[in-house]
C-alpha positions in Angstrom: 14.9 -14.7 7.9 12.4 -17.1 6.4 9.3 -16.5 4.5 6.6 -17.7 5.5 4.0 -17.4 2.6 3.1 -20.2 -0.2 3.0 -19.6 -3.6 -1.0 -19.3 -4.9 -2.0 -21.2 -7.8 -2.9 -19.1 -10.8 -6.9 -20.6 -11.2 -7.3 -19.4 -7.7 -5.1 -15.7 -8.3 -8.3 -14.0 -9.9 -10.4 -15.3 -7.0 -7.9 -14.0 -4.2 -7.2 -10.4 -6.3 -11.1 -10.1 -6.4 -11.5 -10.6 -3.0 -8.6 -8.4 -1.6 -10.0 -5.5 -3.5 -13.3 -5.9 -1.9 -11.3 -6.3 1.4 -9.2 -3.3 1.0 -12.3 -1.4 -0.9 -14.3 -1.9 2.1 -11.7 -0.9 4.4 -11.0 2.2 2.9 -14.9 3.1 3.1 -14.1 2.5 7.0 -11.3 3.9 7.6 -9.4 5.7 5.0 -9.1 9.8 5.9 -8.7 13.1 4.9 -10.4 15.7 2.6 -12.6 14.7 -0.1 -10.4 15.9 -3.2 -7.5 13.9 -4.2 -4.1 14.7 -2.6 -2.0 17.5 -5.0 1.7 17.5 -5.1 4.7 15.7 -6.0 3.5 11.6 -7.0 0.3 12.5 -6.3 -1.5 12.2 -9.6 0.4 8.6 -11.1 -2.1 6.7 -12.7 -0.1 3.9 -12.4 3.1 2.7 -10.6 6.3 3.6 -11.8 9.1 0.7 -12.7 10.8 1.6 -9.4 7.9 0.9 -7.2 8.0 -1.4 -4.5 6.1 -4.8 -4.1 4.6 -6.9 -1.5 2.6 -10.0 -2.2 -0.7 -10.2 -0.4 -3.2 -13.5 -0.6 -1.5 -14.3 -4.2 -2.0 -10.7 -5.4 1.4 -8.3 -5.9 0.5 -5.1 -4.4 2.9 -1.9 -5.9 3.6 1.2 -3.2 5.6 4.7 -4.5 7.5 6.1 -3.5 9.3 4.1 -1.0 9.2 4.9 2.6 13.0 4.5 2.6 12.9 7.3 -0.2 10.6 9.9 2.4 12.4 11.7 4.5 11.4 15.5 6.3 12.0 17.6 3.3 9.4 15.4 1.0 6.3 16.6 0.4 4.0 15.0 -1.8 2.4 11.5 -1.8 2.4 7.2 -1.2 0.2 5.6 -3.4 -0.9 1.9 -3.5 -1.9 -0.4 -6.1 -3.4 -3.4 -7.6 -3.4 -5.1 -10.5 -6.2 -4.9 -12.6 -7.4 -7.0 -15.7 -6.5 -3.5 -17.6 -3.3 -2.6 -15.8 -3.3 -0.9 -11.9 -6.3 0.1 -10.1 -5.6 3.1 -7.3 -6.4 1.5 -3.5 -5.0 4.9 -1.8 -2.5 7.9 -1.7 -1.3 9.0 1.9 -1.0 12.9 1.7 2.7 13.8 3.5 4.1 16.9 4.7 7.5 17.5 5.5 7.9 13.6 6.1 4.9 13.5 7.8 1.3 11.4 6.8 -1.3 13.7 7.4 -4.0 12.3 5.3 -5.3 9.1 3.7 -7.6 9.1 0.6 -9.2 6.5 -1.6 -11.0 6.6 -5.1 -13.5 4.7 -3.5 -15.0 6.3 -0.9 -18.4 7.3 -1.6 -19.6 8.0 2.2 -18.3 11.8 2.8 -18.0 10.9 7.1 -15.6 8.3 6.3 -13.2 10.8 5.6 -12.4 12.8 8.4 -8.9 11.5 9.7 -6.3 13.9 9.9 -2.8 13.1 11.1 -0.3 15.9 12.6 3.3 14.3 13.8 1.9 11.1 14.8 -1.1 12.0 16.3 -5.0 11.9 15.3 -5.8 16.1 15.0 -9.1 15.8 13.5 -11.4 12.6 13.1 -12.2 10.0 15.5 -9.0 8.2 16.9 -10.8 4.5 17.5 -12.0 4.5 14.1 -9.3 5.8 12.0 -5.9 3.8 11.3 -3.1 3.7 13.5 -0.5 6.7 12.5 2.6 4.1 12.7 0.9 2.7 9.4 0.3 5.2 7.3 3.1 4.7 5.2 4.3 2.0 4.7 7.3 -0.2 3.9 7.0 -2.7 1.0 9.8 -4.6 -0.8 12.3 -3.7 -3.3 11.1 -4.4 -7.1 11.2 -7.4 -8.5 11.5 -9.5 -4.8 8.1 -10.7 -4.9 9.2 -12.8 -7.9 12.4 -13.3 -6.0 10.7 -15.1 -3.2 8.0 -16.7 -5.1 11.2 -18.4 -6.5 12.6 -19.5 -3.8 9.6 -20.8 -2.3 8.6 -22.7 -5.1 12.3 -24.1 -5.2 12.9 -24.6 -1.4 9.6 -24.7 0.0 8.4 -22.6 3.1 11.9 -23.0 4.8 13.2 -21.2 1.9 15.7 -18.1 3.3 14.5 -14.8 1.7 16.8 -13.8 -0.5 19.1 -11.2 -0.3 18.0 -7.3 -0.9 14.7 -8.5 -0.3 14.2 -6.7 2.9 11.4 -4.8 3.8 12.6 -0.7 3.1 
């Protein structure tokens, strides 16, 4: 499998972090679901991401995800959080809420409008909130790759250019 992404240069990384977070800041005031307290249960209150957290490199900017969706299965309940780097470490984008293996709820730090968060999720399906406008169930949580791969393939790009085979263990899980 090839990878089809170029390295970003570091003068431009700030620029491209800076404007993802606005991008995923303003999606989560769209979209992002749920009640308007803060998920409780098992990974639910990390203020950061643990060393076992998996990666995915996004406009130059290495987003973190935990636990894995390979580590979710029925008997989990607790949370997925996602985030980015920060000048001072990791800032919080979201946490998907998920019973019994299943997402049921998205929610953000930075939602501020109280209507934005009405999505709730039951075994696929949209149970409360308005389906058009709230995201697809399929992608709630989300598969990222193992640690230390975005380096891995940064690597190889840099090395091989964008013909560059991903390498191995660096599938998305």
């Amino acid at each position: 499998m090839r990878y089809g992404s170029c390295p970003t240069p570091l003068a431009s990384e700030f620029t491209m972090r800076t404007a993802l977070r606005l991008v995923l800041l303003s999606w989560c005031t769209l979209a992002f679901a749920g009640e308007s307290h803060r998920p409780e249960g098992k990974n639910c209150d990390l203020n950061g991401p643990p060393h076992s957290a998996g990666e995915e490199l996004n406009h130059g900017t290495t987003l973190r995800i935990f636990p894995r969706a390979k580590d979710i299965d029925s008997s989990y309940i607790g949370c997925q959080s996602v985030w980015a780097p920060d000048e001072e470490g990791w800032v919080l984008i979201s946490i998907v809420f998920v019973e019994s293996g299943d997402p049921v709820r998205i929610w953000s730090p930075h939602i501020d409008d109280p209507r934005s968060i009405e999505c709730v999720y039951q075994k696929g399906k949209v149970v409360k909130g308005d389906p058009r406008g709230c995201p697809a169930p399929q992608f709630l949580l989300q598969k990222f790759l193992a640690p230390s791969c975005v380096e891995k393939i940064r690597s190889s790009v840099a090395e091989n250019g964008l013909a560059a085979l991903r390498p191995p263990g660096c599938e998305y899980e």
